[in-house]
Residue frames as qw, qx, qy, qz and C-alpha x, y, z in Angstrom:
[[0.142, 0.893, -0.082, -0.419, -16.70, -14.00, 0.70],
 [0.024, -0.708, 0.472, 0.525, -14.24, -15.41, -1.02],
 [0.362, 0.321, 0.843, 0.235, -15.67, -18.16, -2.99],
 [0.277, 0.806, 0.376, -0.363, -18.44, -15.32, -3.75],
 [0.013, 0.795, -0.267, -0.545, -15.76, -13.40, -5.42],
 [0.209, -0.310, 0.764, 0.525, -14.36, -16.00, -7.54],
 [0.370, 0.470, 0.787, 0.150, -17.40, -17.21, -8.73],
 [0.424, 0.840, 0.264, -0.210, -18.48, -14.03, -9.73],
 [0.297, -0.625, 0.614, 0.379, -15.25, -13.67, -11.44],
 [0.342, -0.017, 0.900, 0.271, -15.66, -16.48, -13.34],
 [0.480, 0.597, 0.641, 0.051, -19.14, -16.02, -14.36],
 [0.023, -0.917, -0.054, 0.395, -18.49, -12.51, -15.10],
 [0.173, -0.615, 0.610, 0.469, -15.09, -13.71, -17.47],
 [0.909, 0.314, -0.269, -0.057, -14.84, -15.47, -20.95],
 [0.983, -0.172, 0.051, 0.031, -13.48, -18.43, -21.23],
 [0.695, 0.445, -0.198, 0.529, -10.41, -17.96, -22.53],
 [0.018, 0.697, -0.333, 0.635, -9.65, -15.47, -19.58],
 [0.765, -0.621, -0.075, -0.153, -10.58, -17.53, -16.78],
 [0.867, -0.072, -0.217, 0.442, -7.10, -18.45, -15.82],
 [0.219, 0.392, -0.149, 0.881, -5.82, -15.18, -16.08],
 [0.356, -0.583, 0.141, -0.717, -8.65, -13.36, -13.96],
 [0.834, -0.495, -0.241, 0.041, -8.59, -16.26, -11.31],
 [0.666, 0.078, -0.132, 0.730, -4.52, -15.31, -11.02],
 [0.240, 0.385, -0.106, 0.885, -5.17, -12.17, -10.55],
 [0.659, -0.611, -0.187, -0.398, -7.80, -12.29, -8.23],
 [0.871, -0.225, -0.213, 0.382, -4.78, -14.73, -6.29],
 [0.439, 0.372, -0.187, 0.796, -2.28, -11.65, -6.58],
 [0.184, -0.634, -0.067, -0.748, -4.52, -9.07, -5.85],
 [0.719, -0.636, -0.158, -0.231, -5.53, -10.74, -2.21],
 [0.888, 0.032, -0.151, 0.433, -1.74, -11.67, -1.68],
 [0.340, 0.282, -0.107, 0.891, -0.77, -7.90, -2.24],
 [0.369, -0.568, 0.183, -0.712, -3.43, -6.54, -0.08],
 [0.894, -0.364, -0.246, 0.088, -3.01, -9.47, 2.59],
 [0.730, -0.125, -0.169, 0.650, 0.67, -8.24, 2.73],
 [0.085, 0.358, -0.105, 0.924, 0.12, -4.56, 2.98],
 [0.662, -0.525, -0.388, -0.368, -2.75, -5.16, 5.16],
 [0.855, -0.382, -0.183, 0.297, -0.92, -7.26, 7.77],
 [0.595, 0.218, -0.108, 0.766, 2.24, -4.54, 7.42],
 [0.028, 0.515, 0.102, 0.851, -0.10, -1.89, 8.22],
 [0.835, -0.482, -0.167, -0.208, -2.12, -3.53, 11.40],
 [0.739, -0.618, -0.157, 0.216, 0.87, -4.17, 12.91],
 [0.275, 0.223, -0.196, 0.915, 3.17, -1.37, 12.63],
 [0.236, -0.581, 0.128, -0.768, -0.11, 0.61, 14.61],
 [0.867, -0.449, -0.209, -0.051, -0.64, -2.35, 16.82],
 [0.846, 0.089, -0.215, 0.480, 3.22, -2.70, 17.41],
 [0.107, 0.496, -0.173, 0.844, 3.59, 1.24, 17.89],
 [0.651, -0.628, -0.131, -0.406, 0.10, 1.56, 20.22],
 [0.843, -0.512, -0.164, 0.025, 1.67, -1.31, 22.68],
 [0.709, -0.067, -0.369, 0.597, 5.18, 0.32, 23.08],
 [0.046, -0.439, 0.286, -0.851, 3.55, 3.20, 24.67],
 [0.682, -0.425, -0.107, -0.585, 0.54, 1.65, 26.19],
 [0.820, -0.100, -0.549, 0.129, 2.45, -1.21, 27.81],
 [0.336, 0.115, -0.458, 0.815, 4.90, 1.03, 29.90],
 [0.313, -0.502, -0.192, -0.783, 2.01, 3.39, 30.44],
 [0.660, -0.458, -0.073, -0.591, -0.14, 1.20, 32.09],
 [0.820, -0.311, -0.475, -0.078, 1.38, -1.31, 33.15],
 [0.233, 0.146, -0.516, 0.811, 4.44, 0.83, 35.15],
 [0.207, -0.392, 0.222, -0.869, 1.54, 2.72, 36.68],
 [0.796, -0.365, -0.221, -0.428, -0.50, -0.01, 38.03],
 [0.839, 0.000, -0.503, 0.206, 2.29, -2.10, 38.99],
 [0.175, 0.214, -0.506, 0.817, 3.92, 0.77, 41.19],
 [0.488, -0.419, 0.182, -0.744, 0.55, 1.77, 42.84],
 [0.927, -0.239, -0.279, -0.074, 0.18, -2.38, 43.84],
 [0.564, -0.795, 0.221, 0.041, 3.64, -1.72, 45.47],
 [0.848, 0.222, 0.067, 0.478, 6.63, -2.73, 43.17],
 [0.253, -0.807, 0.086, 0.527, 9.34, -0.80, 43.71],
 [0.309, 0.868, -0.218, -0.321, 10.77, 1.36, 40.85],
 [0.147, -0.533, 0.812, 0.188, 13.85, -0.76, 40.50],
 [0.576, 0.194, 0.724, -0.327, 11.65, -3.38, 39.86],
 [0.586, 0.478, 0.125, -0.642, 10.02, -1.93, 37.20],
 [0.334, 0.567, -0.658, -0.366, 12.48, -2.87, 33.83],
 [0.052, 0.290, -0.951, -0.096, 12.69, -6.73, 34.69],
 [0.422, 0.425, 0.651, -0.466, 8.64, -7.02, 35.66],
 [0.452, 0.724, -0.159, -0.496, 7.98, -4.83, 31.87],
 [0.091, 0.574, -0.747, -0.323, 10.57, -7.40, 30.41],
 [0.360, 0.071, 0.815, -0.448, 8.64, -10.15, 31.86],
 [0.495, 0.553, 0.503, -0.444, 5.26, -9.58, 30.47],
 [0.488, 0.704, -0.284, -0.430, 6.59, -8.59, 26.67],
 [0.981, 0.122, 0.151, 0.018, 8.23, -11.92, 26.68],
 [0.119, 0.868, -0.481, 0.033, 11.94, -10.25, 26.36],
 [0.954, -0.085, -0.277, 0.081, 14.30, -13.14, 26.63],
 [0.518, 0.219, -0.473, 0.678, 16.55, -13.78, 29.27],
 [0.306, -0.567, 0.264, -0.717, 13.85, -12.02, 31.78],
 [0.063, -0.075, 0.897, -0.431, 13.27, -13.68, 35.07],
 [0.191, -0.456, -0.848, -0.193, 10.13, -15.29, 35.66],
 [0.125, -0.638, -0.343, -0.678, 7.04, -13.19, 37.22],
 [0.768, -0.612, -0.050, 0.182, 7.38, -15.01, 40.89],
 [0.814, -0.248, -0.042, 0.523, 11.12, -14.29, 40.86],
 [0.222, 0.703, 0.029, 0.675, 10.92, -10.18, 40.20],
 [0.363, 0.250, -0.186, 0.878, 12.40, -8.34, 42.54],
 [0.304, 0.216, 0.307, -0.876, 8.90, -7.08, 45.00],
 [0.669, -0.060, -0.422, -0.609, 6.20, -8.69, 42.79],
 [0.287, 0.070, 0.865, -0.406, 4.16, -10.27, 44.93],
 [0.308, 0.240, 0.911, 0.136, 0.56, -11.58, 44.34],
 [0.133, 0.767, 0.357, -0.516, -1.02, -7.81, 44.28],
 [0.135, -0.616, 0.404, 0.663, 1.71, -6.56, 42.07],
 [0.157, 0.054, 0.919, 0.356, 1.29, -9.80, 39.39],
 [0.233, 0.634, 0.721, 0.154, -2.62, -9.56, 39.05],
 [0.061, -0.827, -0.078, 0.553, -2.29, -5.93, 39.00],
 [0.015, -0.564, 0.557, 0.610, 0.43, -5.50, 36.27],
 [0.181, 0.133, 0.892, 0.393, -1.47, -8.71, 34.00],
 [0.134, 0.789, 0.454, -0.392, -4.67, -6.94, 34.59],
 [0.058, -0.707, 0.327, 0.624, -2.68, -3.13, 33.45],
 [0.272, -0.105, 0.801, 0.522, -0.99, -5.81, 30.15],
 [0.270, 0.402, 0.859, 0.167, -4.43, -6.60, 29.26],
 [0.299, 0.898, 0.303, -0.113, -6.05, -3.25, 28.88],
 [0.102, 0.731, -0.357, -0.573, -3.20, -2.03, 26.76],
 [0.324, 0.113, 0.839, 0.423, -3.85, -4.77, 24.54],
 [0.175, 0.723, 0.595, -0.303, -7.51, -3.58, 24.72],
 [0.076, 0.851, 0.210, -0.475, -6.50, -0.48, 24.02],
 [0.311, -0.385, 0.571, 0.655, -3.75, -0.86, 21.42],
 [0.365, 0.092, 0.759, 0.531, -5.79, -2.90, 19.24],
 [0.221, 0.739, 0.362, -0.524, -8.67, -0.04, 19.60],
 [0.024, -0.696, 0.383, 0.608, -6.33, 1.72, 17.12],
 [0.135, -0.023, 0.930, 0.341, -6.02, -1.58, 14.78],
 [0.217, 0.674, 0.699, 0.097, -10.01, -1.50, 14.14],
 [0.224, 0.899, 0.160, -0.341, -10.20, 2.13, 13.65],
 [0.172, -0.287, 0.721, 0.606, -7.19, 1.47, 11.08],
 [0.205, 0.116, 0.919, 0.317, -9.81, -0.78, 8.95],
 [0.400, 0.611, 0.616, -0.294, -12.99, 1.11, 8.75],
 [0.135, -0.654, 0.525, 0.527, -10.99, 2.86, 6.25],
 [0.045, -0.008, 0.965, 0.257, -10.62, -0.41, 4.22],
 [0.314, 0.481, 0.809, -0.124, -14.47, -1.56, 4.92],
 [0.229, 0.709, 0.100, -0.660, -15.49, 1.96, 3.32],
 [0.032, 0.493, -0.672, -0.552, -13.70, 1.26, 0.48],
 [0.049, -0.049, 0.970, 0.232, -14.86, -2.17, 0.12],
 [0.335, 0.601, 0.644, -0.336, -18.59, -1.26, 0.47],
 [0.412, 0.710, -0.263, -0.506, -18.08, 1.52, -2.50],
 [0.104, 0.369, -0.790, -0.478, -16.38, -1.14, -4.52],
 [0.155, 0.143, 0.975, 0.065, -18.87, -3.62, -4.14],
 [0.337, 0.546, 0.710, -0.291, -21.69, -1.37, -4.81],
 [0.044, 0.689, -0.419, -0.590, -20.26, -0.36, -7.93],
 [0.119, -0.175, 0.856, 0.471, -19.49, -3.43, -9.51],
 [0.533, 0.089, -0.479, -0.691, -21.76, -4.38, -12.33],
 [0.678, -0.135, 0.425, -0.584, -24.79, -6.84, -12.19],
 [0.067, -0.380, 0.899, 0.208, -24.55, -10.14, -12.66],
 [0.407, -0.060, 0.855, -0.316, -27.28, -11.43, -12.59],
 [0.599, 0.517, -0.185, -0.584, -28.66, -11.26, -16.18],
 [0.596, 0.548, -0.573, -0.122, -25.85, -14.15, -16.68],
 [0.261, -0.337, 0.791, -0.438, -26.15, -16.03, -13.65],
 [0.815, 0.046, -0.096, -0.569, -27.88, -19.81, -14.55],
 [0.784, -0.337, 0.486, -0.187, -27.92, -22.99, -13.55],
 [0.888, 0.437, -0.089, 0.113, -26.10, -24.02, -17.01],
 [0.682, -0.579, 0.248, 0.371, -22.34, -25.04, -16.67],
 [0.528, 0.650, -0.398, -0.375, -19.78, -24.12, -19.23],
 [0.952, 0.278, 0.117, -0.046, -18.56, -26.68, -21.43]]
C-alpha cells in the first residue's frame, strides 16, 4: 500500500513538485500514525481497566482466591511493579492461576473488540477516498522521467 501510494503520487505530480508531494505524503502518514496510535490506545487502555478487574476478580474468586487476595493477584497479571510473583499470592494455587490467565486473556479479547470497531470508521473513510481519487491511468507508462 504504501509504495502504491507514492508511486501514484509521483506519477500523478510534476516534476518540480515531486519533493514537495513526497514530504507531504511523509507528514501526512506521521500525523495520522500519531493520532491513530493515540486513539487505539486510549479505547484499548480504557476497555482493559474495566475488563481486567471484571473478569479476572470474578473468575479468580469462583477458582477459590480469597478476596484479600484479590489486589496483589490483579497487580500481578498487569505487570504493576513491586507485585509478588503469581506462585507467591496469597491462595493462588494452580486452579486460581489458570483460571485468572484464562479470565486476563478474554479481556484482552474483549478490550481489543472495541479497538477494531474503533477503525472501521477509518477503513470507510479510506475506501471513499480511494474511490474518489482521479485516474491514473491515462499517464501510467513504462517511460521513466528524465
Amino acid at each position: 500500500m504504501e509504495l502504491l501510494t507514492l508511486l501514484l503520487v509521483q506519477l500523478a505530480t510534476p516534476d518540480e513538485w515531486l519533493g514537495f508531494a513526497n514530504g507531504t505524503i511523509g507528514l501526512m502518514r506521521c500525523i495520522g500514525g500519531s493520532i491513530g496510535t493515540a486513539i487505539y490506545t486510549t479505547i484499548l487502555q480504557t476497555k482493559l481497566a474495566t475488563n481486567i478487574p471484571e473478569k479476572v476478580a470474578g473468575a479468580a474468586l469462583a477458582a477459590g482466591l480469597p478476596a484479600s487476595s484479590l489486589p496483589p493477584l490483579l497487580g500481578t497479571l498487569t505487570g504493576v511493579p513491586g507485585s509478588p510473583p503469581i506462585t507467591e499470592v496469597p491462595g493462588a494455587n494452580m486452579s486460581v492461576i489458570i483460571a485468572a490467565t484464562t479470565a486476563l486473556k478474554e479481556a484482552y479479547v474483549a478490550s481489543f473488540r472495541y479497538v477494531w470497531y474503533a477503525a472501521i470508521p477509518f477503513g470507510i473513510v479510506a475506501i471513499a477516498c480511494a474511490a474518489s481519487s482521479k485516474d491514473v491511468s491515462d499517464i501510467t507508462t513504462l517511460l521513466v522521467l528524465q
